[in-house]
MIDOSE-1310 file (N, C-alpha, C; in nm, 2 decimals, decimal comma, always signed):
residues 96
xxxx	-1,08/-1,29/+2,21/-1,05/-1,17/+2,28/-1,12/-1,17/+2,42; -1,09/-1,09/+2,48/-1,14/-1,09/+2,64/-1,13/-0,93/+2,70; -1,23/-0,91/+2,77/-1,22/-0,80/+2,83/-1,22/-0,76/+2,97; -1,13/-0,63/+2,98/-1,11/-0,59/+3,15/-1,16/-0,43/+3,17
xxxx	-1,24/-0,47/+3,31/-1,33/-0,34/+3,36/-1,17/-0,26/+3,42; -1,20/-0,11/+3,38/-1,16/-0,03/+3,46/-1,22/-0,01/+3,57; -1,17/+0,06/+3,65/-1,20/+0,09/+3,80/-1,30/+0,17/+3,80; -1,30/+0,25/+3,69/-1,47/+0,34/+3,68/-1,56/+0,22/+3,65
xxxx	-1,55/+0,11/+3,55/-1,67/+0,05/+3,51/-1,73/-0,02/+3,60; -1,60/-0,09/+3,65/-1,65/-0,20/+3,77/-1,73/-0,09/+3,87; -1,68/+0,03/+3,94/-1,76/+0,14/+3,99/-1,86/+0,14/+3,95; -1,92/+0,14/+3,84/-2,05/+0,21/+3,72/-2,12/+0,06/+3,80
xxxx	-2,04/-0,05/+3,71/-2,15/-0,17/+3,75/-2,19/-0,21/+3,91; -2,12/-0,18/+4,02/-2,19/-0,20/+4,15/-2,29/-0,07/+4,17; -2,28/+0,02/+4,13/-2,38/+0,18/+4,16/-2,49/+0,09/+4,06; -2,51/+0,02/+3,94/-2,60/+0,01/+3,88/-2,68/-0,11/+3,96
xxxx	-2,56/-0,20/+3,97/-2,65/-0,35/+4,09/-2,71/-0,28/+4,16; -2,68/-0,21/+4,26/-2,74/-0,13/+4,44/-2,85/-0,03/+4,35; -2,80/+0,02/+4,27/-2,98/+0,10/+4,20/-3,08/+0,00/+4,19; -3,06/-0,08/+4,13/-3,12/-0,16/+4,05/-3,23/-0,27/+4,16
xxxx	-3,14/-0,32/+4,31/-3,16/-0,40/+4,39/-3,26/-0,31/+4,46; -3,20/-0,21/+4,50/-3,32/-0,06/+4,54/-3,45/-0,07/+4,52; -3,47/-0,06/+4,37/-3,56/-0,02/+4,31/-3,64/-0,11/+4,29; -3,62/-0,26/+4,24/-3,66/-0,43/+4,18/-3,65/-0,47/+4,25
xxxx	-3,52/-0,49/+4,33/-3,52/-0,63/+4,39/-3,38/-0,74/+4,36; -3,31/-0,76/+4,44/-3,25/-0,86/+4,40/-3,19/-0,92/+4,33; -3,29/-1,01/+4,28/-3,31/-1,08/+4,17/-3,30/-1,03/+4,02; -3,39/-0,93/+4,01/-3,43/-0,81/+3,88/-3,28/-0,77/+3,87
xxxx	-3,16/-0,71/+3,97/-3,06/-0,65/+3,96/-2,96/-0,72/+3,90; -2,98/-0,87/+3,95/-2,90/-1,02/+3,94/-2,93/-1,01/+3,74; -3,06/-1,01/+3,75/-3,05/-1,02/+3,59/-3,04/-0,91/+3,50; -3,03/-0,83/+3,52/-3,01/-0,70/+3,49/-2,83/-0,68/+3,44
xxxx	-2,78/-0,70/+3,52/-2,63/-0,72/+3,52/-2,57/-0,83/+3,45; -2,65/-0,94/+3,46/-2,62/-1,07/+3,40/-2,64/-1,00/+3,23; -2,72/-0,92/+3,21/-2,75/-0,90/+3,06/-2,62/-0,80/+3,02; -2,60/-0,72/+3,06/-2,48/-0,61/+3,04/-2,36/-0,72/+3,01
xxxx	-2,33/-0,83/+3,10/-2,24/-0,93/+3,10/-2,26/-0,99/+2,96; -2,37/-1,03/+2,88/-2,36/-1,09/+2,79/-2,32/-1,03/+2,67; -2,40/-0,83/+2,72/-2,29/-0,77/+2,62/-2,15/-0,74/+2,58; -2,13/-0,78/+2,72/-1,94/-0,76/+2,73/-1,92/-0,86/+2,64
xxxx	-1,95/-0,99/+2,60/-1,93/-1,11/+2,56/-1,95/-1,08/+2,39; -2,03/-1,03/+2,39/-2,06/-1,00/+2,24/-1,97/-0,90/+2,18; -1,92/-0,82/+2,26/-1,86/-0,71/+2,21/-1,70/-0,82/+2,21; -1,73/-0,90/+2,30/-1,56/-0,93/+2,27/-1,54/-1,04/+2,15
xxxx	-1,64/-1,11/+2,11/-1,65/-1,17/+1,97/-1,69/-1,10/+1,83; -1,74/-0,97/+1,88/-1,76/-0,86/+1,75/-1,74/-0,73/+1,75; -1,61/-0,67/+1,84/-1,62/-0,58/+1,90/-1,60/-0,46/+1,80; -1,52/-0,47/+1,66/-1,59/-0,38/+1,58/-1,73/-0,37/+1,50
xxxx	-1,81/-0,43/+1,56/-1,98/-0,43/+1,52/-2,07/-0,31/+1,55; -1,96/-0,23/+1,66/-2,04/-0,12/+1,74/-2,00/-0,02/+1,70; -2,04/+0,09/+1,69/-2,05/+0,26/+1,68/-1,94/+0,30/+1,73; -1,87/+0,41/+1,63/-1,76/+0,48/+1,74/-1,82/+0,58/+1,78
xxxx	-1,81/+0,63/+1,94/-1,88/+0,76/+2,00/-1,84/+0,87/+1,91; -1,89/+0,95/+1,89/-1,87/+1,06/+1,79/-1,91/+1,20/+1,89; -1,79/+1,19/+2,01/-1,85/+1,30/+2,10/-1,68/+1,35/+2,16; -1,67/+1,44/+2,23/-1,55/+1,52/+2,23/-1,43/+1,41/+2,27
xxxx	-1,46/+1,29/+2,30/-1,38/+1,21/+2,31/-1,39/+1,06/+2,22; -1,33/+1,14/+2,10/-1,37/+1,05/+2,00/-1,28/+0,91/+2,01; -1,27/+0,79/+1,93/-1,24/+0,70/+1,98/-1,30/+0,59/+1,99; -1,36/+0,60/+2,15/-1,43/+0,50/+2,21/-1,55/+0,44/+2,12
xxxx	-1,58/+0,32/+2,16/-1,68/+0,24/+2,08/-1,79/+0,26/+2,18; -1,91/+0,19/+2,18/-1,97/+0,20/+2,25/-2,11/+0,09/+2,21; -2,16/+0,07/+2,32/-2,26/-0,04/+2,28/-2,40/-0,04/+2,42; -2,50/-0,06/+2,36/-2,62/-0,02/+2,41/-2,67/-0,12/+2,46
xxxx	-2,70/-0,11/+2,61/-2,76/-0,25/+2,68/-2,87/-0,20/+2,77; -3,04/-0,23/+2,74/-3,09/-0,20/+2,85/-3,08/-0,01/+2,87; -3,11/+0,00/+2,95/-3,08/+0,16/+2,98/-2,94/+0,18/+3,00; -2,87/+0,14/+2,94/-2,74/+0,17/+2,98/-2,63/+0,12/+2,82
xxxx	-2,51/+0,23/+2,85/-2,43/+0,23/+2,71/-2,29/+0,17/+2,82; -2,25/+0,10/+2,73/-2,12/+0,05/+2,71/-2,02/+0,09/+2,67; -1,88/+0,19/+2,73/-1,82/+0,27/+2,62/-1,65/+0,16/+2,64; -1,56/+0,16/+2,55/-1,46/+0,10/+2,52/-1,38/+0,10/+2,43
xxxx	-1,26/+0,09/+2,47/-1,14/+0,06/+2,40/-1,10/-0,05/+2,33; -1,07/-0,06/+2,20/-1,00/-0,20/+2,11/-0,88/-0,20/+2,14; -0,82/-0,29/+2,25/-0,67/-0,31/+2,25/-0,63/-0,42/+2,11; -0,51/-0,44/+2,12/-0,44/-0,54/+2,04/-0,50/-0,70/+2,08
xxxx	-0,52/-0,67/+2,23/-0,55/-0,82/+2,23/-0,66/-0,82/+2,33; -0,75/-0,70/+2,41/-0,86/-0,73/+2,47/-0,92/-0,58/+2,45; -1,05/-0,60/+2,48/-1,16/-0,49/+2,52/-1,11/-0,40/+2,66; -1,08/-0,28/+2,64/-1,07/-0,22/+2,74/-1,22/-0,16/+2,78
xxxx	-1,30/-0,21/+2,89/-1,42/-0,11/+2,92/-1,38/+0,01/+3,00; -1,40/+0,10/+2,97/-1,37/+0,23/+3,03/-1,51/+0,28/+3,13; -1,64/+0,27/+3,06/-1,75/+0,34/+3,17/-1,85/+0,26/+3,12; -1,97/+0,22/+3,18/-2,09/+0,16/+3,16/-2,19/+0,26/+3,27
xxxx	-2,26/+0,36/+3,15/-2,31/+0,48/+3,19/-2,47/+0,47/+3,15; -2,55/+0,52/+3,23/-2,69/+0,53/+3,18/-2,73/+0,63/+3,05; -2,81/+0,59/+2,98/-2,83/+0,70/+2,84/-2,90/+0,82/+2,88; -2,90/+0,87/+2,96/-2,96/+0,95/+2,99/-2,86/+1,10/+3,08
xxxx	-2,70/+0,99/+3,10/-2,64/+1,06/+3,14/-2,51/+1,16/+3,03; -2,45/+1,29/+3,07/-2,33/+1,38/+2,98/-2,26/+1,28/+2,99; -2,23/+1,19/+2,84/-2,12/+1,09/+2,79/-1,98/+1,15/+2,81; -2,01/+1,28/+2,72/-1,87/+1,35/+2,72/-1,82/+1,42/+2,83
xxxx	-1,89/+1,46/+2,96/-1,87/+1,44/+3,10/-1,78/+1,41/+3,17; -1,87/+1,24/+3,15/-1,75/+1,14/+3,27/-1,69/+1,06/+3,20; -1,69/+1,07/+3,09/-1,59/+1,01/+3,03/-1,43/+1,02/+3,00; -1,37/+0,95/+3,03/-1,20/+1,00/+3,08/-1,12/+1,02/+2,95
C-alpha cells in the first residue's frame, strides 16, 4: 500500500519544516520530517495498527509522531493522509 498527502498535509508538513528550521535549524527540521516520513511508511505496512480518532469526526485513524499526530483515511488501495497536526492542537477543528 502507498500513501498520498492531501493538500492540507502537504500544507501541515511545510508549516512544520519552516517551524521547525526557525526554531533548530535546518538540519534538526531535515530530521524531524524525515521521522513523520517513516511514520507514513509504517502506517502503510500496518495501517490498521493505529487508533481510530474517537472525536466528532469519527473515522479517521490516526498515529503519533514526535509532537505531532497523523490523521488518515484507509482507501481500498492507499493511505489517504488528510492532516498532520501538532497534539496540542482542536483535532476536531481543522479536521475536514
Amino acid at each position: 500500500m502507498h500513501f498520498e498527502l492531501r493538500g492540507s498535509a502537504r500544507a501541515d508538513l511545510a508549516g512544520i519544516w519552516l517551524v521547525s528550521a526557525n526554531r533548530w535549524g535546518v538540519d534538526q527540521a531535515e530530521a524531524y520530517v524525515r521521522l513523520i516520513g517513516e511514520r507514513l511508511a509504517a502506517i502503510c505496512d500496518f495501517p490498521r495498527s493505529y487508533p481510530v480518532h474517537q472525536g466528532r469526526h469519527e473515522g479517521f485513524r490516526k498515529a503519533a509522531t514526535g509532537e505531532h499526530v497523523i490523521f488518515y483515511w484507509i482507501q481500498s488501495d492507499l493511505i489517504d493522509v488528510v492532516r498532520v497536526l501538532h497534539n496540542r492542537m482542536d483535532f476536531d477543528e481543522l479536521l475536514e
